[in-house]
C-alpha positions as CSV (number, residue, x, y, z in Angstrom):
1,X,-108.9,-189.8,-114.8
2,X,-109.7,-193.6,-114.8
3,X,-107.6,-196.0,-112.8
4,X,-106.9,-198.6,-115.1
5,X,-106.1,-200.9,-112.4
6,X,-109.4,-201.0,-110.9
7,X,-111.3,-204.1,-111.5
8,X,-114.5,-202.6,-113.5
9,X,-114.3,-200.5,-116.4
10,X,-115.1,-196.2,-115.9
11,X,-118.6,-195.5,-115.8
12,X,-118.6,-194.3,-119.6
13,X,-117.6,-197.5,-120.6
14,X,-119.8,-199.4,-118.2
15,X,-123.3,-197.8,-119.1
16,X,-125.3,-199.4,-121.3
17,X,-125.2,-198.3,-125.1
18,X,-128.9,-196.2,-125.0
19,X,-127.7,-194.3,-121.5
20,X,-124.2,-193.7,-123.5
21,X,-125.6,-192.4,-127.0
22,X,-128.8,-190.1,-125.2
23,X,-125.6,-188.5,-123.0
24,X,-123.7,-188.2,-126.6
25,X,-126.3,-186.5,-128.2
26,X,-127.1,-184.0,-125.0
27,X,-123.9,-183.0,-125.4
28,X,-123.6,-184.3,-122.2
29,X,-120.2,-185.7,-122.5
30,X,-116.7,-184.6,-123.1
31,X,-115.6,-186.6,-126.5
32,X,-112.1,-186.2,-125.3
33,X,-112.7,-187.7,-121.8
34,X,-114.6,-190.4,-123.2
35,X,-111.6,-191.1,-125.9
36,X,-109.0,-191.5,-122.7
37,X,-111.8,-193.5,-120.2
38,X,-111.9,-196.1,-123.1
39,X,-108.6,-196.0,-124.6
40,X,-107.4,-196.6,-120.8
41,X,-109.3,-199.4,-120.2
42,X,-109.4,-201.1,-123.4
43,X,-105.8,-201.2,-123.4
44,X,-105.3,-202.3,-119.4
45,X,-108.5,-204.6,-120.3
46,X,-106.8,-206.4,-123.1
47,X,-103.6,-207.3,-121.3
48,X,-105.4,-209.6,-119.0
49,X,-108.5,-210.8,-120.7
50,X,-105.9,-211.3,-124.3
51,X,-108.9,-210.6,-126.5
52,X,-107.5,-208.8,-129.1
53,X,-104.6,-209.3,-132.1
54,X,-104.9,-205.4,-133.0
55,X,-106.0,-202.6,-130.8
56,X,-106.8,-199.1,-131.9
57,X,-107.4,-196.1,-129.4
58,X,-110.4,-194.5,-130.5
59,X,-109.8,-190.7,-131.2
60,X,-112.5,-187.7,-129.4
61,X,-114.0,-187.3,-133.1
62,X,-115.2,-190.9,-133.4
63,X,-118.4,-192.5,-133.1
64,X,-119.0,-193.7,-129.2
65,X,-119.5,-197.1,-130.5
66,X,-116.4,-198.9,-130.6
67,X,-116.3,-202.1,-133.1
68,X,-113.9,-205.0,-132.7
69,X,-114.2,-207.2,-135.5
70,X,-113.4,-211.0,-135.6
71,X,-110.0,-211.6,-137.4
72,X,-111.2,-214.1,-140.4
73,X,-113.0,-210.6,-141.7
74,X,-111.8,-207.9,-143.8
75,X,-111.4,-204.7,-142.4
76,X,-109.8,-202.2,-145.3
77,X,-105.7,-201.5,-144.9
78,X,-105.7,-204.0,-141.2
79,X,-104.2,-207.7,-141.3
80,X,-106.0,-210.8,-141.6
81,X,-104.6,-213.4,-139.7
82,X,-106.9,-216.5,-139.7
83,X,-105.8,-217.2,-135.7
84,X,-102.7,-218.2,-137.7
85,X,-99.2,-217.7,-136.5
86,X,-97.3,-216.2,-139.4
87,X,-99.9,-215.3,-142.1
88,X,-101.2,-211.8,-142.9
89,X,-103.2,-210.8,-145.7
90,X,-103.6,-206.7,-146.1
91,X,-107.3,-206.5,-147.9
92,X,-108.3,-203.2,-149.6
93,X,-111.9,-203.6,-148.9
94,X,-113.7,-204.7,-145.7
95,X,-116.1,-207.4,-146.0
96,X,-119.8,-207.0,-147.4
97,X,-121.2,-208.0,-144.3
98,X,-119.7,-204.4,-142.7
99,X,-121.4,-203.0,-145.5
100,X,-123.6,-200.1,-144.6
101,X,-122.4,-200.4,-140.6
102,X,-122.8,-196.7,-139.3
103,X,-121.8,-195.2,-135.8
104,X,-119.3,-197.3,-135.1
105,X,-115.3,-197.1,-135.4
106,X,-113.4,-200.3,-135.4
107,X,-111.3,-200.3,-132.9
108,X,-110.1,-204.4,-132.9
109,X,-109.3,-206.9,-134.7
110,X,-109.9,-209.7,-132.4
111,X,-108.5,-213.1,-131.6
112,X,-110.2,-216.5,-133.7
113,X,-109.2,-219.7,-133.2
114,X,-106.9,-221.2,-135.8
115,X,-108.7,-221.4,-139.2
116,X,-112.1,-221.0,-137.0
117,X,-111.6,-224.8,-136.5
118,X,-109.4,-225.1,-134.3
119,X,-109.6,-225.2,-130.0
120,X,-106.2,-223.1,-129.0
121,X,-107.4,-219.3,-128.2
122,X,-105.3,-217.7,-125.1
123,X,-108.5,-215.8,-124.2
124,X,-109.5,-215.7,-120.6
125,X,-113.3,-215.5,-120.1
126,X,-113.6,-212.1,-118.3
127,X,-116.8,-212.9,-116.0
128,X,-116.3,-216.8,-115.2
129,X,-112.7,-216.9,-115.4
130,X,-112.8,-220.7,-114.4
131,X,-115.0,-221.5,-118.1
132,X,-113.5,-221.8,-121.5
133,X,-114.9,-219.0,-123.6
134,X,-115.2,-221.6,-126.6
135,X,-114.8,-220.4,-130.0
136,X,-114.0,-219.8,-132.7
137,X,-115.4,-216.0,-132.2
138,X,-113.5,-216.3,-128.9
139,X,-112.1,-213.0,-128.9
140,X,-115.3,-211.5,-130.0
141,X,-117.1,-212.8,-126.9
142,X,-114.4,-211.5,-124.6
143,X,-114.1,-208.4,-126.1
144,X,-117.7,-207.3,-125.9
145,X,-117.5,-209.1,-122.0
146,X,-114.6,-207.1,-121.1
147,X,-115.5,-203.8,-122.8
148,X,-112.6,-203.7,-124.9
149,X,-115.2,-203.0,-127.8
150,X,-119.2,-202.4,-126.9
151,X,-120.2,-204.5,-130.5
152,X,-118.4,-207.4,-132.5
153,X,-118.5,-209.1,-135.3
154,X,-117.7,-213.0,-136.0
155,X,-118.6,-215.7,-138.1
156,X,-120.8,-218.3,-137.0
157,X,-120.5,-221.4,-139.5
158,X,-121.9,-223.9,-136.8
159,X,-122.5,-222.2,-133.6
160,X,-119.2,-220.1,-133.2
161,X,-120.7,-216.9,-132.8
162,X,-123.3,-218.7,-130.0
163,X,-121.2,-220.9,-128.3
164,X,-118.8,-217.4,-126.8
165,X,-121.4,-215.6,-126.2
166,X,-123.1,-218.3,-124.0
167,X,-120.0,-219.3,-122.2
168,X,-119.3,-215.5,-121.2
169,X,-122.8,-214.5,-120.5
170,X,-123.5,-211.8,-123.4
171,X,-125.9,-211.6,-126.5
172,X,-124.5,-213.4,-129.7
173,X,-127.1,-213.4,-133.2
174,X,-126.0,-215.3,-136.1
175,X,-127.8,-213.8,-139.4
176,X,-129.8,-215.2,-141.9
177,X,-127.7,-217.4,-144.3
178,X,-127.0,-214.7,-147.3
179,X,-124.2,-215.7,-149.5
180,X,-123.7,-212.2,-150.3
181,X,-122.8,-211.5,-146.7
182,X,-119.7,-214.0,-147.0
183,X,-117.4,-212.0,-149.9
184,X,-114.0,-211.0,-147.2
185,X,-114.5,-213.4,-144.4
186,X,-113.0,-216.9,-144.4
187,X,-115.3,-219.6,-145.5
188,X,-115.3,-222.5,-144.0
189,X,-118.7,-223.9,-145.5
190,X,-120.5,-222.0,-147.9
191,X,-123.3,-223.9,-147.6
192,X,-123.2,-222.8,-143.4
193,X,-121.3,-219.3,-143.0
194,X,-122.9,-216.4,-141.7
195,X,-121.8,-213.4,-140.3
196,X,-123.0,-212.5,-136.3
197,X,-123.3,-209.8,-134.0
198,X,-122.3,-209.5,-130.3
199,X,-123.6,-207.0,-127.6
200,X,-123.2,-206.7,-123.9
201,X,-127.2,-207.2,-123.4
202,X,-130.0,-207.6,-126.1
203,X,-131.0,-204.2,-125.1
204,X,-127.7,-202.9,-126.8
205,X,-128.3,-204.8,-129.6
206,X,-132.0,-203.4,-130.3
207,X,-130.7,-200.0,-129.6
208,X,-128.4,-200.8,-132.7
209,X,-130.3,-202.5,-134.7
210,X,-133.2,-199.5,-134.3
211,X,-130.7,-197.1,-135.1
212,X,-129.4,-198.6,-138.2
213,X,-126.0,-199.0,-137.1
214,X,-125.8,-202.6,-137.9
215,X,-126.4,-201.5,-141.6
216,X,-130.2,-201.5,-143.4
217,X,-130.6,-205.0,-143.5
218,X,-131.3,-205.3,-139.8
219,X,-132.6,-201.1,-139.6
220,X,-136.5,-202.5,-139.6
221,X,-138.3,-201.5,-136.5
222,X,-139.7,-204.6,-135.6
223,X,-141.8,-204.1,-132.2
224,X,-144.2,-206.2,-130.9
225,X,-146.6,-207.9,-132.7
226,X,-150.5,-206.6,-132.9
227,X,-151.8,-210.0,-130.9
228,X,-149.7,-211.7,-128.6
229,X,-146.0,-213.7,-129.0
230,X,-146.4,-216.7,-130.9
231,X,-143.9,-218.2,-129.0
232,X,-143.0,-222.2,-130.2
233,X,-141.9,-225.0,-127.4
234,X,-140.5,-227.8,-129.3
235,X,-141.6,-230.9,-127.9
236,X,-138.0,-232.6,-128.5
237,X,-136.4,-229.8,-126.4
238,X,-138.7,-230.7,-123.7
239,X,-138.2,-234.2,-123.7
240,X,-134.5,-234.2,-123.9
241,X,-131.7,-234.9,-121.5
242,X,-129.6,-231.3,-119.5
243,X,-128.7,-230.3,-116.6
244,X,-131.0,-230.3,-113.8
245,X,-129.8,-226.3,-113.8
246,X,-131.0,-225.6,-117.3
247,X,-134.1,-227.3,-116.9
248,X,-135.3,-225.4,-114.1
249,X,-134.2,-222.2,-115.6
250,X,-135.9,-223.1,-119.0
251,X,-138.9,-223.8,-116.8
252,X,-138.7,-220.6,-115.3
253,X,-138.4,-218.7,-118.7
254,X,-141.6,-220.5,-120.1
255,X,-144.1,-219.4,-117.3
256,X,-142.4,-215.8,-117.1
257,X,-143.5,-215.2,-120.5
258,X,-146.8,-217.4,-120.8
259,X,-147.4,-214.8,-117.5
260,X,-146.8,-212.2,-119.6
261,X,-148.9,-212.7,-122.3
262,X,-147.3,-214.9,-124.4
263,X,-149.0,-218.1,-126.1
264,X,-146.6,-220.9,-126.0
265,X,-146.8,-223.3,-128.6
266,X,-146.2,-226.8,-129.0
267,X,-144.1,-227.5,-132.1
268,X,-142.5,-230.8,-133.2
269,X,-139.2,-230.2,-135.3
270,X,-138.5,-233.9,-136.1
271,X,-135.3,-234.5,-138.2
272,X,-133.9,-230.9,-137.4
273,X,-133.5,-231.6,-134.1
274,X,-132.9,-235.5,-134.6
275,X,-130.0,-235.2,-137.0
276,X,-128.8,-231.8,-136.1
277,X,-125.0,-233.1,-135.3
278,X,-124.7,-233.3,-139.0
279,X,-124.2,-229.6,-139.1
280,X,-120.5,-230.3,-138.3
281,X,-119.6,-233.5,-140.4
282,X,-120.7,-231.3,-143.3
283,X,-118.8,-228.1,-142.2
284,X,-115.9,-230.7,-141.3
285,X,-115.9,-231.8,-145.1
286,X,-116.7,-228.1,-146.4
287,X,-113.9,-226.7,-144.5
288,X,-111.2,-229.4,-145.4
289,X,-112.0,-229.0,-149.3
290,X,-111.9,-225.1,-148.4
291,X,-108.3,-225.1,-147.1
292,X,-107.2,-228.1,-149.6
293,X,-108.3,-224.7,-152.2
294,X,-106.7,-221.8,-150.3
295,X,-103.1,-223.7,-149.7
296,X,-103.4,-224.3,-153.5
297,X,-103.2,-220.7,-154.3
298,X,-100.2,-220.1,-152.4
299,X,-101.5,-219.0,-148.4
300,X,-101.0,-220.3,-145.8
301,X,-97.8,-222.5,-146.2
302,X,-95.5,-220.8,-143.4
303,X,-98.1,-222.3,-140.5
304,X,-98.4,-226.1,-140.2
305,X,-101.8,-226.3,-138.1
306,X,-102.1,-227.1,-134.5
307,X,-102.9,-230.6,-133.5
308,X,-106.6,-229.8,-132.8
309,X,-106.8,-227.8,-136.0
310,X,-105.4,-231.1,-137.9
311,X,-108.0,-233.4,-136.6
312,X,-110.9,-231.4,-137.2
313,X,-109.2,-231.5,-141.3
314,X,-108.2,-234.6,-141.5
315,X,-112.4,-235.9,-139.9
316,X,-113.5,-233.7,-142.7
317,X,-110.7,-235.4,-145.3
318,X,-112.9,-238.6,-144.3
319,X,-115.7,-237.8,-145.5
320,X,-116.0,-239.3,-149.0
321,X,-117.9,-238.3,-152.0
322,X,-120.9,-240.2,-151.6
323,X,-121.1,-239.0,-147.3
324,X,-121.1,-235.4,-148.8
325,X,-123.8,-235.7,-151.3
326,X,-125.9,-237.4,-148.7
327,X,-124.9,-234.2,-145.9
328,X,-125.7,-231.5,-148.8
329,X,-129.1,-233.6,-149.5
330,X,-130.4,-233.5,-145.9
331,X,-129.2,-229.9,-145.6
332,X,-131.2,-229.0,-148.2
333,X,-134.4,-230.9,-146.7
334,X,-133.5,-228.8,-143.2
335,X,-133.9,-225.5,-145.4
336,X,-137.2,-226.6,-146.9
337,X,-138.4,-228.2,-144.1
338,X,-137.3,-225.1,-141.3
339,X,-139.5,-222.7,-143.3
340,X,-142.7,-225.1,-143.8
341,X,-142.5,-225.5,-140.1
342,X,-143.0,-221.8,-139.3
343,X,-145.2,-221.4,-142.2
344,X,-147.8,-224.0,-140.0
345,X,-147.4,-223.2,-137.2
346,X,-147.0,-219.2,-137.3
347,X,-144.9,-218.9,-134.6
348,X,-142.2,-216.1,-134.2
349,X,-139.6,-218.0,-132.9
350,X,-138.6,-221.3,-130.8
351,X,-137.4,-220.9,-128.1
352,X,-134.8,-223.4,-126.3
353,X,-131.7,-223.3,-123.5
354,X,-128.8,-222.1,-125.1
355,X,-127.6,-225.7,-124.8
356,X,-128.3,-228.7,-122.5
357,X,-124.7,-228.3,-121.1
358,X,-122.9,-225.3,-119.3
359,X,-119.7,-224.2,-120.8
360,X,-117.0,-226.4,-119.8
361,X,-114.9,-226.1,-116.4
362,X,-110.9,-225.6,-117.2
363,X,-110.3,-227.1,-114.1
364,X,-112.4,-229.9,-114.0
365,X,-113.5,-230.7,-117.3
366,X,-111.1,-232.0,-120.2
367,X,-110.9,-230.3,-123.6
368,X,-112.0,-232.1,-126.6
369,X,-110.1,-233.8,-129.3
370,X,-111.4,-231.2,-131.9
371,X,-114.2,-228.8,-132.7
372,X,-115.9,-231.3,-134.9
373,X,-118.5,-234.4,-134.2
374,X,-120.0,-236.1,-136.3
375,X,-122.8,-238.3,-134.3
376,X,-125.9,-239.0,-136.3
377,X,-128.2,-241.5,-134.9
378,X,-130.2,-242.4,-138.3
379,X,-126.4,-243.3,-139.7
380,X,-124.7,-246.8,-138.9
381,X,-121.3,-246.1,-137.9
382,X,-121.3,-242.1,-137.7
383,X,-121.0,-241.3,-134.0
384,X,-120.0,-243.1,-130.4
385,X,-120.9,-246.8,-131.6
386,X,-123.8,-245.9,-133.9
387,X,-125.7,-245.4,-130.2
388,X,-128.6,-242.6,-129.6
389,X,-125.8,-242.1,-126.1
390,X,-123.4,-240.7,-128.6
391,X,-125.3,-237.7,-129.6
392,X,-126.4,-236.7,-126.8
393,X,-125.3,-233.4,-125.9
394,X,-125.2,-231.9,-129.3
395,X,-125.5,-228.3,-128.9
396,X,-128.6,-227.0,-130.0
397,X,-127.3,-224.4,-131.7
398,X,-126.8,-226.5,-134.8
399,X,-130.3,-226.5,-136.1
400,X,-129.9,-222.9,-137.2
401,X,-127.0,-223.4,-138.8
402,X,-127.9,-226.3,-140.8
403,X,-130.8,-224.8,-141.8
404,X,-129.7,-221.1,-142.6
405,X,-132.3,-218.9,-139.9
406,X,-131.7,-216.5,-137.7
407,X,-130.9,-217.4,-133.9
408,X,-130.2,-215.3,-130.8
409,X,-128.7,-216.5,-128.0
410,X,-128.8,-214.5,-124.8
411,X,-128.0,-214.5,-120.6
412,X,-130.9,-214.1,-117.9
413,X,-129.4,-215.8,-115.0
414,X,-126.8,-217.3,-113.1
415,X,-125.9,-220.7,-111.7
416,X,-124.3,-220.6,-108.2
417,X,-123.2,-224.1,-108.0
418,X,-121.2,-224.4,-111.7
419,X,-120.6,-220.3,-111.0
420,X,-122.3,-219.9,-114.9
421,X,-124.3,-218.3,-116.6
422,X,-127.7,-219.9,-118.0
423,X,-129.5,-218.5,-121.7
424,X,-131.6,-219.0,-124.2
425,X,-131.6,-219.3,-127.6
426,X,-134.4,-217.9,-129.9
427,X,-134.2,-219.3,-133.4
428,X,-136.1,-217.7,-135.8
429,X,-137.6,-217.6,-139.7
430,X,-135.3,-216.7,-142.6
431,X,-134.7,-213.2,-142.4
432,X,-136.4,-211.9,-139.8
433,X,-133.4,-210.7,-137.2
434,X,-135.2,-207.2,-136.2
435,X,-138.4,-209.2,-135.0
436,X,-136.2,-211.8,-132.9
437,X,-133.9,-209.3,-131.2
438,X,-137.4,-207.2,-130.4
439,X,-138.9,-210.7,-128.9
440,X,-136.1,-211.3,-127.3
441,X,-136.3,-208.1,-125.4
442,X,-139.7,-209.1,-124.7
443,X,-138.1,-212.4,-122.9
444,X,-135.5,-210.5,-121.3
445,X,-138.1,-208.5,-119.8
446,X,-140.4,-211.3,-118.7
447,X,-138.0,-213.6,-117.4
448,X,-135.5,-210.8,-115.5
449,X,-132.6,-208.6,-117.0
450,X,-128.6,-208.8,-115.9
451,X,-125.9,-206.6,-115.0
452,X,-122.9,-206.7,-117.2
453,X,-120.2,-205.1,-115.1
454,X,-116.4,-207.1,-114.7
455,X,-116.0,-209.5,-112.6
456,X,-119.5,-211.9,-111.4
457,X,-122.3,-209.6,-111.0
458,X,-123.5,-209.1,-107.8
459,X,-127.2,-210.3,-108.7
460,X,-128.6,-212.6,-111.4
461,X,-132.0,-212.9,-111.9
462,X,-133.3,-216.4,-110.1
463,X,-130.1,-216.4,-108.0
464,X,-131.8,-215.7,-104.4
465,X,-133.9,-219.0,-105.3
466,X,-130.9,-221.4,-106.4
């Protein structure tokens, strides 16, 4: 029996999803041993790391894949509760994005931040205890971190599926925008929405995806390409202001791959990554209009929002009628524009840091205002004195969102100094997830792999050199 007050979760729990399901189907596991390993620790896991507003022990007759799922999505006959205090909503269906899911029993509903705009969470980032695990998919990140649940789903509307996963060093893909996906989640921006996925390491996330677990839109078997990677390098990305920390790690990625085979290719993205902070004035606007219509139909009105919550509407109350037909027109342009740029340049993704910041220090770093900003340096008056200064560190984790691909972000090493881990993000074209999770495998192997256990792993890739 498992001592749930040990610091790393029982061996079942720990190995990696392929190790777990070849043992499962070798009958080389006891399904009732594996039931009370990860029913022990989920539960012990779950009172310290706070991931979770519902927690289920999985039974010996279910799947070995345990599902927590982000609590602004349906799951059939479990509450809703928006990250609100008092609301519940009982659906009778799950949402169309866990259509088709297979292999998997949900065993969570886990926490959101309020609304998925607000900052409040109560999570506690399981491997850097020290960062903020962001949001709103906080609890999603933590979960998957923790092993409370080995997959996740959350929304990503701007980068809120990303944005976790980064801060608490696992693998976070936003989808393809698909309106269809978005029936039983709670929209903030239709225009922006998308379902995500989050794994421990890409390597569980291709074993799912392979398997068709993650239902048949992502079943294809996408391995590697006849020729080489057409890997792009967008000049802005190497031009732009980070960290000394992610620069050399971003360095280190490119000639890892380009050693293994991959052709690096110089791509310019222009206005994408120019005017990519627009992404949240236009989910700022989406999302106020959004709850303006969900209050009027009677939800909702037991929970006044938290203050951080309250900005974030009343910045999207601001913008007028004339700001959001401009926002909807350049979002459109993005679309177009996002797929003519992989059409020239056939490449299979771009590759970038995760961001040119590391997630933010509780101890020494201030929290923000709100979840929203709305810097644009081609607009007079829309960000920190209509200065280039006041959009700088814009995640770049935007341009997928504004322009409705596929992205992937994903750990390969650690930062001593800011105890952190440091990604990458591969963004990809429309509809084309199975083919970026098998690239990024491809990275992962180039560049160096990491150990997901509790607590800081002993060894990051890159660390002996730091």
């Amino acid at each position: 029996m498992h001592n749930a007050g040990t610091q790393e979760p029982p061996e079942l729990v720990r190995l990696p999803l392929r190790a777990r399901l070849d043992a499962f189907s070798r009958g080389g596991v006891d399904p009732a041993d594996w039931a009370e390993q990860a029913n022990t620790w989920s539960f012990a896991a779950d009172e310290r790391y706070r991931a979770t507003t519902l927690l289920c022990p999985v039974e010996p007759a279910d799947p070995p894949v345990r599902l927590g799922v982000k609590d602004t999505v349906d799951v059939a006959r479990l509450p809703t509760r928006l990250g609100l205090r008092r609301h519940r909503g009982y659906p009778e269906r799950s949402a169309a994005a866990l259509d088709g899911v297979t292999g998997a029993v949900v065993n969570a509903k886990l926490v959101t931040t309020e609304l998925s705009l607000g900052l409040e969470h109560g999570c506690v980032n399981p491997y850097f205890p020290h960062l903020d695990p962001a949001g709103s998919s906080t609890g999603c990140a933590v979960a998957v971190a923790a092993g409370i649940s080995d997959l996740a789903m959350g929304t990503d509307s701007v980068a809120s599926v990303r944005l976790p996963a980064a801060a608490c060093g696992v693998v976070g893909l936003r989808l393809t925008h698909d309106p269809r996906l978005l029936d039983g989640l709670y929209r903030l921006s239709d225009r922006l929405d998308a379902p995500g996925w989050l794994t421990r390491t890409v390597d569980d996330l291709d074993v799912l995806c392979r398997s068709g677990a993650l239902g048949a839109r992502l079943a294809a078997d996408a391995r590697r390409p006849a020729g080489a990677w057409r890997i792009g390098v967008p000049e802005e990305v190497l031009a732009d202001r980070m960290l000394p920390e992610v620069r050399a790690d971003y360095d280190r990625v490119r000639a890892a791959v380009e050693a293994a085979g991959a052709q690096l290719v110089p791509v310019r993205l222009g206005e994408l990554f120019r005017r990519r902070a627009l992404a949240y004035e236009l989910c700022a606007k989406d999302a106020f209009d959004a709850y303006v219509r969900w209050r009027a139909g009677g939800s909702g009105a037991a929970d006044e929002p938290a203050p951080s919550t309250r900005r974030a509407l009343e910045m999207g109350a601001a913008v007028g009628p004339g700001r959001h037909a401009e926002l909807i027109a350049v979002h459109e342009r993005h679309r177009a524009l996002a797929r003519r740029l992989f059409a020239e340049d056939r490449v299979d993704g771009w590759l970038m840091p995760a961001g040119t910041l590391l997630p933010r220090n509780l101890h020494t770093e201030e929290a923000p205002e709100t979840t929203i900003r709305t810097a644009d340096p081609e607009t007079p008056g829309h960000g920190a004195d209509g200065e280039d200064d006041g959009y700088d560190g814009v995640n770049y984790a935007t341009m997928a969102a504004f322009a409705g691909l596929p992205a992937l972000n994903f750990p390969l090493a650690y930062d001593p100094g800011h105890e952190a881990p440091l990604g990458m993000q591969l963004i990809g074209p429309p509809d084309t997830e199975p083919a970026l999770i098998a690239l990024a495998a491809f990275v992962t192997e180039a560049a160096g792999t990491t150990a997901h256990y509790l607590g800081r792993p002993s060894k990051w890739p890159g660390e002996d050199a730091r």
